[in-house]
C-alpha positions as a printed NumPy array, in Angstrom:
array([[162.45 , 113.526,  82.566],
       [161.094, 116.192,  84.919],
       [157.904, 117.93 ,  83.643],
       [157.386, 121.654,  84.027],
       [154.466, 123.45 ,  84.1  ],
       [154.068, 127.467,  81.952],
       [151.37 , 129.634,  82.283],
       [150.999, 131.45 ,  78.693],
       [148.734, 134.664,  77.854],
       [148.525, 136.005,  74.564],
       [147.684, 138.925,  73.087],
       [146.344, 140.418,  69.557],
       [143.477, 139.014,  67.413],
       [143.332, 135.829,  69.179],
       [139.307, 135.367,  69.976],
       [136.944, 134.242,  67.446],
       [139.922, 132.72 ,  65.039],
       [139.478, 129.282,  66.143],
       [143.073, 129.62 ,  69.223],
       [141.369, 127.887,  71.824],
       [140.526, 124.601,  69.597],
       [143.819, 124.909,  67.71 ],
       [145.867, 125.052,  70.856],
       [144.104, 121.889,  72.184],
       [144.999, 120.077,  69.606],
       [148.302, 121.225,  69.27 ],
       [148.738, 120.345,  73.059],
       [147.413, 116.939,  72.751],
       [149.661, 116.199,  69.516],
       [153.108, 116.982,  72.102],
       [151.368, 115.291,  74.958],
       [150.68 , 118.148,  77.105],
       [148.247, 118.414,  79.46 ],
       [146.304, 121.169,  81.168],
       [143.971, 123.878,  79.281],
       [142.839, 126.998,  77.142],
       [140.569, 129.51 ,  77.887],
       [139.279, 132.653,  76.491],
       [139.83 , 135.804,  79.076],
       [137.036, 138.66 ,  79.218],
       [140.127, 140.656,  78.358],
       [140.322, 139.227,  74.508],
       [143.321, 137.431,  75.311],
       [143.536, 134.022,  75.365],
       [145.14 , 132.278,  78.813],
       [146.839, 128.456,  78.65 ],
       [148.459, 126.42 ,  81.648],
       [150.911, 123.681,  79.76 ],
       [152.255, 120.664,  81.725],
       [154.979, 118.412,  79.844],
       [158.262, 117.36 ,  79.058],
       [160.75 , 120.936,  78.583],
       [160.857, 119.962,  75.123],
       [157.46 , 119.608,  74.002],
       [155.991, 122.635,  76.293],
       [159.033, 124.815,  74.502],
       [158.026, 123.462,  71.095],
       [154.244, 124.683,  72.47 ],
       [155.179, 128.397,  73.346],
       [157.016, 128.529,  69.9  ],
       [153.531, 127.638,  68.201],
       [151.616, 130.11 ,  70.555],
       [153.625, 132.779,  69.425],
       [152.071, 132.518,  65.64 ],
       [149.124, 130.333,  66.129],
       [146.392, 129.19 ,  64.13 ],
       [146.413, 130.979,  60.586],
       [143.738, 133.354,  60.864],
       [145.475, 134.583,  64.239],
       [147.758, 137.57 ,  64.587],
       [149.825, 137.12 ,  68.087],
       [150.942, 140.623,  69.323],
       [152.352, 139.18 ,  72.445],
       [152.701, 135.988,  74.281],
       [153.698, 136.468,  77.694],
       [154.971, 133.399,  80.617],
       [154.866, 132.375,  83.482],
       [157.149, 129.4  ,  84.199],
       [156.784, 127.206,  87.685],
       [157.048, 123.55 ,  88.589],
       [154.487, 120.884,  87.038],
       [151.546, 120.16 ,  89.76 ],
       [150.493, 116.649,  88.056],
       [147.074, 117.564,  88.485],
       [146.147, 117.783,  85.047],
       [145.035, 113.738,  83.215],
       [144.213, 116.037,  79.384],
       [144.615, 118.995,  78.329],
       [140.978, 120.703,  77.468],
       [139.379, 123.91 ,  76.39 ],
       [137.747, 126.028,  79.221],
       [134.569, 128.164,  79.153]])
């Protein structure tokens, strides 16, 4: 199965709730690789590589997040998987 590759940013009270760690470990439970980082904005940025089904199943999550999290707006970027990611890890 072809991978594909989505660049997610999302919006709200998503800083300081614990997204970034979440969302790695939400990645690495579908397999997904790439990262999460924190933007000077307050949003918080992701690149997901995977299988269609398990980066869909991804955004879905990103759209509610961890439970002290309130997602205003997820927005995406979709393009074709690079391969250059081995893990998926949080950024500084």
């Amino acid at each position: 199965m072809k991978h594909i590759r989505v660049q997610v940013i999302i919006s709200g009270l998503v800083q300081g709730v614990f997204f970034r760690a979440t969302t790695e470990e939400e990645a690495q439970k579908r397999g997904l690789v790439g990262w999460v980082k924190n933007r000077p904005d307050g949003k918080v940025e992701a690149v997901l590589e995977g299988p269609p089904d398990e980066v869909e199943s991804m955004i879905k999550w990103c759209h509610q997040g961890p439970p002290e999290a309130s997602v205003e707006k997820v927005e995406l970027q979709r393009s074709e998987a690079t391969g250059e990611f081995y893990g998926f890890e949080m950024k500084y």
